[in-house]
C-alpha positions, 0 to 999 in steps of 0.5 A: 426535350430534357437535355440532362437525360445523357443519350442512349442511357436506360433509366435503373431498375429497383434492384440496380438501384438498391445494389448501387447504394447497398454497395456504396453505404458499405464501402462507406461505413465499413467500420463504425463507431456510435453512442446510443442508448438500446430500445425494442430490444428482443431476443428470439430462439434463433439466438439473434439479438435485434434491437434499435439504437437511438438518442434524442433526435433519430434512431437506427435498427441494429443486430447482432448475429448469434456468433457475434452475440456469444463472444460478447462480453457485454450485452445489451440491456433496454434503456442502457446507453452503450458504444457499439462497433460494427458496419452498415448493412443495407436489406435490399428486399426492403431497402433499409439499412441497419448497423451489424454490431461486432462490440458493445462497450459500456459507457459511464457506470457500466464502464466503472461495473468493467473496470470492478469486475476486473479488478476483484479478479485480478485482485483475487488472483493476488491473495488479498481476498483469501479467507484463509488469510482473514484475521480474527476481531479481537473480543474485547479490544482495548484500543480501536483505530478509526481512519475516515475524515475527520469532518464524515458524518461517519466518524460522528456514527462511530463515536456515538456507537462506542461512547455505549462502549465500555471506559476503558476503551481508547479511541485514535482517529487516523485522519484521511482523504475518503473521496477523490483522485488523494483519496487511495494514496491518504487512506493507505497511509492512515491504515500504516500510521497506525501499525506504526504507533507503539501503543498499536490498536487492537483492531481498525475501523475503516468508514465512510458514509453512502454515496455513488459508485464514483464517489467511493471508487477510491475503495477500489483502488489498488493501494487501499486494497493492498494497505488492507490486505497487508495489514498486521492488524485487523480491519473491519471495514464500513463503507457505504449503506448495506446496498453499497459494496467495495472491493475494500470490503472483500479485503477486510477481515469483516465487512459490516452494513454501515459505519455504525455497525462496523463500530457495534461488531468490533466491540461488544456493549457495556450491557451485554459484558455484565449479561454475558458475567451475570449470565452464569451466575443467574444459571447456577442459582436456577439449577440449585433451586432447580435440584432443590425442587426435584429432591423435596418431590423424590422426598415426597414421593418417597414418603408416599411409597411406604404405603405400597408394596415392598416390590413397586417401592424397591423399583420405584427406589431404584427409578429414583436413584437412578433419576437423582444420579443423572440429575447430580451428573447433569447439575455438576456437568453445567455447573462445571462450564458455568464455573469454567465460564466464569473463571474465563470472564474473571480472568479477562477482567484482570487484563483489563486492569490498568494497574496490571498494564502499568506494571507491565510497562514499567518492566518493559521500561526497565529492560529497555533502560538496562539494554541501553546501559549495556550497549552504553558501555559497549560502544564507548570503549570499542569508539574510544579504541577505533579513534585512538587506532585512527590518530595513531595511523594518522601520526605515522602517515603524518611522520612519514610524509613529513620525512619524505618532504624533508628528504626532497628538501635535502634533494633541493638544495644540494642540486641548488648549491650545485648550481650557484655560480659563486660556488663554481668560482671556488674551482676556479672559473670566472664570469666575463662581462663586456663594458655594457655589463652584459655576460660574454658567452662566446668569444666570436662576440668580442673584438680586439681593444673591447673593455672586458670586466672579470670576475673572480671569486675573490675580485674583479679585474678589467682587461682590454682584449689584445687578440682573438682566437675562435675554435674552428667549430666555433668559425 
């Protein structure tokens, strides 16, 4: 007989069984947390979401109920490795169990997806992506600022692409960190470093080479961003490949594919400068060869309609004339943008002219040096006057106090000579001593035959006592 049977006790059913382990793995895993990647994901009409979270060695069913499923903020995707938060439930007519998920969070780089999405936002609510705000690249920039390290692929790309650039474009490398936890804070101080030079660039480049979300998560941060949007000057930036994209790129006011094309949009080529001067000319010449043409065909067409008769010659004349005028209306209309093109081109040459910019500094040099003379003999004089103001207050505090010390002084020693016993001896009194030399100050302390010293102020007399005779207060 099998002792371990307790007595008197039915064996389970099925169902008693599977409501005791239902109850128990609920209780249990009310409230769980697992890392796992989605497979068997299928989504049905019912709006129910039902896949299987598994890792390397096991594997657990799991859905997401259709009200779960629209509160979620992220949702799962095959083969995607995710955090989910829910309890364990147990399906008693079948007897197995599976997790009901309340929260997907993403792990790794969806983490970093969040984290961006959240950021454009809140940096959109800012103003820093404002097209309003955007300012215009500069046509022809004189001097471009460059803010990559010094050591990126990305700076060489940029050199190479401006070396076909025109002379007298000049170049300043803002060095900065462009990877890392140093990275935000380097790159917003490269960005200010050259809104802070006297000869400030035209426009900025901001350039980086490709790589993985993480390494160009400093391009997100919250300082570049800020650094950009704030910007006097404009920015072109070029992080990454064409695939790749920044929050950077949102708050600069042009964002191009890659470094190098940053560097072709920001300044035209030295070709294309002539194309765009010799252009017009090119246009001119063609439309008066052009005219030139069409008036030897209306000459000859002319000389063709003598022979016809006067009627058709006089509506063919008209039609002519009529043609001629609309061609020399035409010609002087496109000759005069031509010319006013030119006139532009020429004039944006004259900028550009370095002598013209050196007079413009020496004038600015000059004035600077006249406002420096004038503020020079401003403020020595109202210097010289506040120092003599102060040494004058300073004798008077001086004489005064000087004064007041001599009247204490005075004060001193008045009550001094009041106090010296020889000054008291004048007026009559005198100092006793008893023939130890010690000054008597009560005649309770002498005895009749005891030696007394007098002194006067002229002399001393020594006495003997012959009687004594005490005051009653003083008995």
């Amino acid at each position: 007989m099998d002792s371990s049977k307790p007595i008197n006790q039915a064996p389970l059913t099925v169902t008693e069984l599977t409501a005791r382990i239902k109850q128990t793995l609920e209780q249990g895993f009310a409230h769980l947390e697992v890392k796992g990647e989605v497979s068997r994901l299928t989504k049905p009409s019912s709006g129910h979401l039902y896949f299987t979270i598994k890792d390397k060695h096991a594997s657990i069913s799991a859905v997401v109920w259709r009200s779960a499923a629209l509160r979620l903020k992220t949702l799962p995707k095959e083969g995607q490795e995710f955090i989910f938060n829910g309890h364990l439930s147990l399906y008693e007519p079948r007897g197995t169990y599976q997790i009901i998920i309340t929260q997907i969070s993403p792990v790794g780089a969806g983490q970093l997806a969040v984290e961006f999405e959240r950021r454009k936002a809140l940096f959109a609510e800012y103003g820093w992506f404002a097209n309003e705000k955007k300012k215009p690249i500069p046509a022809l920039p004189l001097h471009i600022g460059i803010v990559t390290s010094l050591t990126a692929a990305a700076f060489e790309d940029v050199k190479k692409v401006l070396a076909t650039r025109p002379a007298w474009l000049k170049k300043t490398l803002s060095p900065a960190i462009v990877q890392g936890a140093q990275a935000p804070q380097s790159i917003a101080n490269a960005i200010q470093a050259l809104q802070q030079l006297s000869d400030m660039p035209d426009v900025i480049l901001l350039v980086r080479g490709g790589g993985s979300m993480e390494d160009l998560w400093c391009f997100n941060d919250e300082i570049v961003i800020k650094a950009i949007a704030t910007s006097v000057l404009p920015i072109v930036s070029g992080v990454g490949h064409e695939i790749d994209t920044t929050l950077a790129d949102f708050a600069a006011d042009l964002r191009a594919a890659t470094p190098s094309n940053a560097a072709e949009l920001c300044c035209a080529s030295r070709q294309n400068l002539r194309q765009s001067i010799v252009q017009p000319q090119r246009l001119q010449y063609n439309l008066t060869s052009i005219l030139g043409r069409l008036q030897q065909k209306l000459h000859i067409q002319q000389q063709s309609l003598k022979h016809h008769q006067q009627r058709n010659l006089d509506q063919a004349m008209q039609q002519s004339a009529m043609l001629q005028q609309r061609l020399i209306s035409s010609f002087q209309s496109l000759l005069g943008q031509c010319q006013q093109h030119v006139r532009k081109q020429h004039n944006e040459l004259i900028t550009l002219e370095p002598g013209r910019q050196l007079r413009q500094k020496q004038q600015q040099l000059h004035h600077l040096q006249e406002r420096l003379a004038t503020c020079r003999m401003k403020i020595i004089p109202e210097k010289n006057h506040a120092f003599e103001m102060r040494r004058q207050k300073l004798m008077q505090h001086w004489q005064s106090s000087l004064q007041a010390l001599r009247h204490r002084l005075q004060l001193y020693c008045e009550t001094l000579h009041a106090l010296d016993p020889t000054h008291v001896l004048q007026r009559g009194y005198s100092l006793n001593y008893d023939a130890s030399g010690k000054l008597i100050t009560h005649a309770k302390s002498m005895q009749k035959g005891d030696t007394m010293h007098v002194h006067f102020q002229d002399g001393n007399v020594e006495t003997d006592v012959k009687n004594i005779q005490l005051h009653p207060k003083s008995e």
